[in-house]
C-alpha positions as CSV (number, residue, x, y, z in Angstrom):
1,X,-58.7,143.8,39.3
2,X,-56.3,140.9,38.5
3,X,-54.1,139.4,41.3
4,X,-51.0,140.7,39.2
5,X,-52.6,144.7,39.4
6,X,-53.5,143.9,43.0
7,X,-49.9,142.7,43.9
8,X,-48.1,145.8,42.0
9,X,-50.4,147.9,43.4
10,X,-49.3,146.9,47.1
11,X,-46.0,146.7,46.0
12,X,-46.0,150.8,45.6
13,X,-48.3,151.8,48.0
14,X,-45.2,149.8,50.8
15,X,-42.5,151.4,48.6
16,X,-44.3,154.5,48.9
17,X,-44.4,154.3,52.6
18,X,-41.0,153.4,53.3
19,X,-40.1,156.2,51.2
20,X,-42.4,158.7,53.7
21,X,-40.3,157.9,56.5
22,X,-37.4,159.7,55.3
23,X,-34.0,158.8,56.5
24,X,-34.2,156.3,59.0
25,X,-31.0,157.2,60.8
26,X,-33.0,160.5,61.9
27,X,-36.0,159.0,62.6
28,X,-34.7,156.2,65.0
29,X,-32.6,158.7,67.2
30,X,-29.3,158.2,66.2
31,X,-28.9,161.5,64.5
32,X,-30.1,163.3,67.7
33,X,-27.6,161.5,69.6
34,X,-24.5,161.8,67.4
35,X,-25.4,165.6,67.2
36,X,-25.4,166.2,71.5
37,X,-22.4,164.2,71.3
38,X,-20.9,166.1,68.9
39,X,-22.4,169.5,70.7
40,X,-20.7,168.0,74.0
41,X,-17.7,167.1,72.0
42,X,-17.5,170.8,70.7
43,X,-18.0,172.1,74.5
44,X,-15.0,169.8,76.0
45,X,-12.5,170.5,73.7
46,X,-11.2,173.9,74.5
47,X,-12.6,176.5,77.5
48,X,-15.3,178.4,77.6
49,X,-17.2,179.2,74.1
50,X,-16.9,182.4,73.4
51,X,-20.4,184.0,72.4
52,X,-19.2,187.5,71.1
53,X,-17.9,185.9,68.2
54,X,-16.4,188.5,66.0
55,X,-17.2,186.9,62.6
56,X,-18.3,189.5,60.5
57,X,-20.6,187.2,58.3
58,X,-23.1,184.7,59.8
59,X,-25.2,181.7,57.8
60,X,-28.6,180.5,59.1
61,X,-29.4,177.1,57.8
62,X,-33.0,177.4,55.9
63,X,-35.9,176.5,57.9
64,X,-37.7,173.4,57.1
65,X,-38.8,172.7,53.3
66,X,-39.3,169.1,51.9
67,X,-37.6,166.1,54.0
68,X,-34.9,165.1,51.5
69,X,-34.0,168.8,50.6
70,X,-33.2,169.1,54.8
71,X,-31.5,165.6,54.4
72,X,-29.4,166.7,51.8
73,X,-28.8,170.5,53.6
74,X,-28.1,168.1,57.1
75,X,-25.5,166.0,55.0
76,X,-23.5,168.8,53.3
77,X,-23.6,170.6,56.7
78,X,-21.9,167.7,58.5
79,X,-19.5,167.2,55.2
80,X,-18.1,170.7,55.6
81,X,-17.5,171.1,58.7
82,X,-15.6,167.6,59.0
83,X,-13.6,169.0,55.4
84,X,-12.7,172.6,57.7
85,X,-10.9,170.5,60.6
86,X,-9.4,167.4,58.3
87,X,-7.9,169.9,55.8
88,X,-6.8,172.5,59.0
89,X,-5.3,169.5,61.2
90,X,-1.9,171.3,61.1
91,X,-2.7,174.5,61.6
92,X,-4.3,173.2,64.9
93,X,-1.4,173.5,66.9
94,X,-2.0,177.4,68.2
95,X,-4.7,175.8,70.3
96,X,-4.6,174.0,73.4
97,X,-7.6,171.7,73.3
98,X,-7.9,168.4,74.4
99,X,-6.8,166.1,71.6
100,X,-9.0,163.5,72.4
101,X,-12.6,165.0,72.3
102,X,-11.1,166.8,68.9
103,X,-10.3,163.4,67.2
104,X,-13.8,161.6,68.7
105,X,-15.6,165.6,67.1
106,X,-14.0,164.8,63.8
107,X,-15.3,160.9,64.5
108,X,-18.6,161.7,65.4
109,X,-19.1,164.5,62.0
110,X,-17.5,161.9,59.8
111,X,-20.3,159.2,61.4
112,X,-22.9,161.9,60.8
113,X,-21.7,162.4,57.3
114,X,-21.5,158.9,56.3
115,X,-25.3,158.2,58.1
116,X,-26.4,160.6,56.2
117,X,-24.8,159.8,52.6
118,X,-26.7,156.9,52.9
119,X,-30.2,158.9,52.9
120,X,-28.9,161.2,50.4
121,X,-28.5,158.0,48.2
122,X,-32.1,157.0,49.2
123,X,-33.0,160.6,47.8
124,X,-31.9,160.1,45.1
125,X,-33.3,156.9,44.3
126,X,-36.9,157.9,45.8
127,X,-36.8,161.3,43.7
128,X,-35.8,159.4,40.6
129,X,-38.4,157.1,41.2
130,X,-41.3,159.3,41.9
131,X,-40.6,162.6,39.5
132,X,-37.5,161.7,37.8
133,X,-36.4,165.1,38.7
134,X,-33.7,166.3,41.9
135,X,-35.4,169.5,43.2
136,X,-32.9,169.2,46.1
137,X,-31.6,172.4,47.2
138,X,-28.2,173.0,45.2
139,X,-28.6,176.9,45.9
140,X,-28.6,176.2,49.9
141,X,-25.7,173.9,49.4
142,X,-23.6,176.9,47.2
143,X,-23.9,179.5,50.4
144,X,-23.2,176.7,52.6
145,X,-19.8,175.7,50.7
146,X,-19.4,179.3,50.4
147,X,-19.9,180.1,54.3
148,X,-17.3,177.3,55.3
149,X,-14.7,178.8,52.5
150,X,-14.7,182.2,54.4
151,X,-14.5,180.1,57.6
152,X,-11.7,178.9,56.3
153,X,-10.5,182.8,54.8
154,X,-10.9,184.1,58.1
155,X,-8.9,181.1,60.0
156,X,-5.9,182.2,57.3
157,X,-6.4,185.8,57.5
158,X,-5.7,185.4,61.9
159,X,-2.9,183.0,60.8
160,X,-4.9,180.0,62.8
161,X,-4.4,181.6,66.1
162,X,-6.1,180.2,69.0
163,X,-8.5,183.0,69.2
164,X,-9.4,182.5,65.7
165,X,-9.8,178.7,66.2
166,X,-11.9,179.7,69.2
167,X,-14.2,181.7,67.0
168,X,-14.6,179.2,64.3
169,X,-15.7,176.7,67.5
170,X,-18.0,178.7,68.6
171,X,-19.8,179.1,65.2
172,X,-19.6,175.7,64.0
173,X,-21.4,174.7,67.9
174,X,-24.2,177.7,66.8
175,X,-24.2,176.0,63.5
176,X,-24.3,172.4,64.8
177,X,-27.7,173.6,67.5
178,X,-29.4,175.1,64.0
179,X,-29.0,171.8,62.0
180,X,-30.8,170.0,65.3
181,X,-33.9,171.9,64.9
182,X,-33.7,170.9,60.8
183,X,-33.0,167.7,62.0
184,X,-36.2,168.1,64.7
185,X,-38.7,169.7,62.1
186,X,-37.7,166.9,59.5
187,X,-38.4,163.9,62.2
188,X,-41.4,165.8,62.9
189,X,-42.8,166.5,59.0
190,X,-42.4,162.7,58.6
191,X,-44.0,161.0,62.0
């Protein structure tokens, strides 16, 4: 084997293993951090979350599959929901929660997102790379933008009362615990 072969050949086999480690902003800790920050966040805004949430339709984010299709599922997650309070801010006003843990919720989700963009991008490049192909999961992604449009149905159909805000809290806490254990079986797949 020539030095040239030997040095390509070590070349891919460390780009290979960067690659296996997924998004480094999960694997480090900051994801898990952001997220019970934003869970806390979600918790201190307004009272009590209210558990009987009435809702009548429900997502469940897919278990586990392949570490950039949860990356990609994790960043659309955190897009949407940061999309469903930016484009509601004025219809905020029917509730009374504390303005400051709202603006440092919409901070933290718009962290997340960002974070997470930049593993999307990695994605990309690493599924270019490898296949040439994107098998990420644009079905998954299609219910999810879906889900957050009759979030934002329902919010118009209770004319953005305080109850309905209450409701849409609640859910998007439920939602924000199901992306964790993504998050969790992702970090896991890839140690």
């Amino acid at each position: 084997m020539s030095l040239h072969s030997l040095w390509v050949s070590c070349c891919i086999a460390l780009l290979c293993c960067q690659f296996s480690l997924g998004c480094k902003w999960i694997q480090n800790g900051q994801y898990k951090f952001k997220s019970k920050m934003t869970l806390n966040l979600l918790k201190q805004m307004g009272g009590e979350l209210v558990m009987n949430s009435t809702v009548p339709f429900r997502y469940t984010v897919p278990p586990h599959s392949q570490k950039w299709d949860d990356i990609l599922v994790l960043y659309e997650a955190h897009n949407q929901i940061g999309k469903l309070y930016i484009r509601n801010l004025d219809n905020l006003t029917s509730v009374s929660w504390n303005r400051e843990h709202l603006e440092m919720f919409q901070s933290a989700v718009h962290r997340q997102s960002v974070e997470l963009g930049k593993c999307v991008e990695d994605a990309v490049q690493e599924e270019m790379t490898i296949s040439g192909d994107m098998g990420l999961q644009g079905n998954t992604t299609k219910r999810m933008k879906r889900y957050f449009k009759k979030l934002e149905a329902y919010l118009k159909s209770k004319n953005y009362t305080a109850n309905a805000w209450e409701t849409i809290r609640t859910q998007i806490w439920t939602f924000v615990i199901q992306l964790d254990l993504l998050a969790a079986a992702n970090r896991r797949f890839t140690e």
